[in-house]
C-alpha positions, 0 to 999 in steps of 0.5 A: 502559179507564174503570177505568184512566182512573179510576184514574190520576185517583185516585192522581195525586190521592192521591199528588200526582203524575201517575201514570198507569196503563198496560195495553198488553195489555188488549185482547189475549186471554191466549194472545197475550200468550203468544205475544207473550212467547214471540217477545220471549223472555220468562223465563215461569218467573219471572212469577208470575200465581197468587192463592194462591202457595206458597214462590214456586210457582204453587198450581196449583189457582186460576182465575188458575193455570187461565187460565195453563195455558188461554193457554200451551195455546191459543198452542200454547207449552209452559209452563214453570211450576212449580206446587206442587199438581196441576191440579184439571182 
């Protein structure tokens, strides 16, 4: 929360506006934040969280891709992204 706090100073600072910096689900594990998503009917084949996409697909193959897998299985939710490698794991 200090970070974000921080950071919010920093832009408001470098911007000359007050911004401020807000992340509702951080204290939320990943898996809820899906299950959340999924009672709210979120478009999860359209979020992008991977850190090496191709042509607007999930790589498949990076830590942020793992973790999305890891949320989508651990709500028990059926992921709907397409990824453009095979899972390493």
């Amino acid at each position: 929360l200090e970070f974000f706090a921080a950071m919010s100073r920093t832009l408001s600072m470098g911007l000359a506006h007050d911004i401020a910096v807000v992340a509702p689900f951080v204290t939320m594990h990943k898996s809820d934040v899906i299950r959340l998503g999924a009672e709210l009917n979120v478009p999860f084949e359209v979020t992008l969280s991977c850190m090496n996409p191709r042509e607007g697909l999930h790589c498949g193959q990076c830590t942020k891709c793992r973790e999305r897998r890891d949320a989508f299985h651990a709500a028990g939710v059926d992921d709907p992204t397409a990824y453009a490698f095979k899972p390493l794991r």
